[in-house]
C-alpha positions, 0 to 999 in steps of 0.5 A: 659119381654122376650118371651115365646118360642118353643124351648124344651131346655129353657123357655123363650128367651130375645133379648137385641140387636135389631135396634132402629127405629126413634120412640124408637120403635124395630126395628128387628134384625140383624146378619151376617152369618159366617158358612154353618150351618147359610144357613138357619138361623132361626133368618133371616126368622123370621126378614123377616115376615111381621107377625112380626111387628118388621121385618126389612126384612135385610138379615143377611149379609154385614155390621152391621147397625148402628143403633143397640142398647142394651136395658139394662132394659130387662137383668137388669129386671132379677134380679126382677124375683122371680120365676127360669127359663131359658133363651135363650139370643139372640136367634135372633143374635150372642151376641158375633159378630166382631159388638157387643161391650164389654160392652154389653156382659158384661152387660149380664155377670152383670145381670146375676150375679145379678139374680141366679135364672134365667139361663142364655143360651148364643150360640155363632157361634164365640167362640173365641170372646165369650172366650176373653169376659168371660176372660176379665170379670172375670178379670175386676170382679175380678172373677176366672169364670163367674157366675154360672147361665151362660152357654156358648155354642157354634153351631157346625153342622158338623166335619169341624165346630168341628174342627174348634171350639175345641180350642176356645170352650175349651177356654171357658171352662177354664172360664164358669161352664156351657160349652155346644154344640148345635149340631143343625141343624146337618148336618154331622157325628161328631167325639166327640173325644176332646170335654170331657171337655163340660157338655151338648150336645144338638140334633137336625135336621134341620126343615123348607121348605130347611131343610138338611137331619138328619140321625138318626145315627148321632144321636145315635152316639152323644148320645152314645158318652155322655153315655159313658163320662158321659155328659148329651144329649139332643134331641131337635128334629129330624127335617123335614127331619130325615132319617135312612141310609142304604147301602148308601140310604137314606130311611125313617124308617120302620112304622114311622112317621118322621115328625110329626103332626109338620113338625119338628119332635119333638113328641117325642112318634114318636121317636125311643126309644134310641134317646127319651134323654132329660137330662139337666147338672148334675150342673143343680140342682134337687132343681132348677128344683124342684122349677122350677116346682112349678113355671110352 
């Protein structure tokens, strides 16, 4: 169970919640967006593709349908897995949205408990909420933190959306062992300062049709950032629209292919050589990975 994916940084993505239809059958999906980096949500495109036999073609607005449902088979079925792997849990909402019940997101705090081997990557636009929900699990639990598998992560795109979740994120730390941020899509400089406390910073453009401009600077400036604390960076990718800034213009770098045989520019070998950074958390341990690859 879960399915296979293109995203660099995990293995295989899980989507617990999605909208029951009256056969039993799934439904789609549903979020609502809550920030600008949400303009050109992934997630929504997808839930509008007729190539997709689950779309709903429901925008990721207004209010949440009622029909949403958790399937607990797909997280319980973690536990039955031999081999490791990571995990990107609700890579198609927020698991952590105003609409999702407690008991929900517990159930994946549950399962993941139950299942060491497998990584648990949970992204969150709502971290307050996130933080309250590990809080009150660890206190239901009996537990100082959340299991160890479980990294909590939050999206920031620009500074107002690192100002904005410093707190809460920070929050999160106080109860996850694996506190991350996905700086994708990036769409602003960001002055890291405050946000020593996280183990993992993941990179990356904007890709797609209305895709925002990535200067590649931001990008070096994130990277340089993490050398410097010692937090391990990861460069997902530069995006469909990487662009080198100079004296104010933006300008496509010298002998270089931005985009890529993809459109995303995630061919690493187009890349320029101090943005070629793919590091995962120092926790994440060397017998993981090892194991991880005998599996592959």
């Amino acid at each position: 169970m879960g399915s296979k994916t293109n995203i660099a940084w995990t293995d295989a993505t899980d989507n617990p919640v999605f909208l029951l239809r009256d056969d039993g059958t799934n439904g789609g999906h549903w979020c609502q967006k809550t920030d600008p980096a949400c303009a050109n949500c992934y997630a929504e495109s997808v839930n509008q593709n007729d190539f997709f036999q689950f779309a709903s073609h429901l925008p990721y607005t207004g209010k949440p349908p009622e029909n949403l449902h958790f399937d607990r088979a797909i997280v319980e079925a973690w536990a039955r897995k031999t081999k490791p792997s990571m995990r990107f849990v609700c890579s198609m909402t927020d698991l952590f949205g105003e609409w999702v019940p407690r008991q929900w997101q517990f159930a994946v705090f549950d399962a993941a408990l139950a299942a060491p081997l497998q990584i648990i990557q949970l992204l969150t636009k709502r971290p307050a909420i996130a933080a309250q929900a590990a809080r009150e699990w660890c206190e239901s639990r009996g537990q100082f933190l959340l299991p160890e598998n479980v990294w909590l992560g939050v999206s920031v795109g620009d500074q107002q959306a690192a100002n904005r979740f410093r707190g809460d994120a920070w929050l999160m730390w106080q109860f996850s062992q694996i506190t991350w941020v996905s700086y994708e899509p990036a769409w602003g400089l960001v002055d890291w300062a405050g946000w020593e406390f996280i183990n993992w910073l993941v990179i990356g453009g904007e890709s797609g049709p209305n895709a925002r401009e990535f200067d590649l600077a931001w990008g070096e400036a994130a990277i340089a950032w993490c050398r410097k604390h010692k937090i391990p960076p990861y460069m997902k990718q530069l995006g469909s629209k990487a662009v080198v800034q100079v004296h104010d213009c933006h300008q496509p770098p010298d002998n270089w292919a931005p985009f890529g045989s993809s459109g995303k520019g995630t061919n690493i070998s187009e890349w320029p050589g101090g943005l070629r950074v793919r590091e995962f958390p120092v926790q994440f341990s060397a017998d993981y990975l090892a194991a991880r690859g005998k599996a592959a």
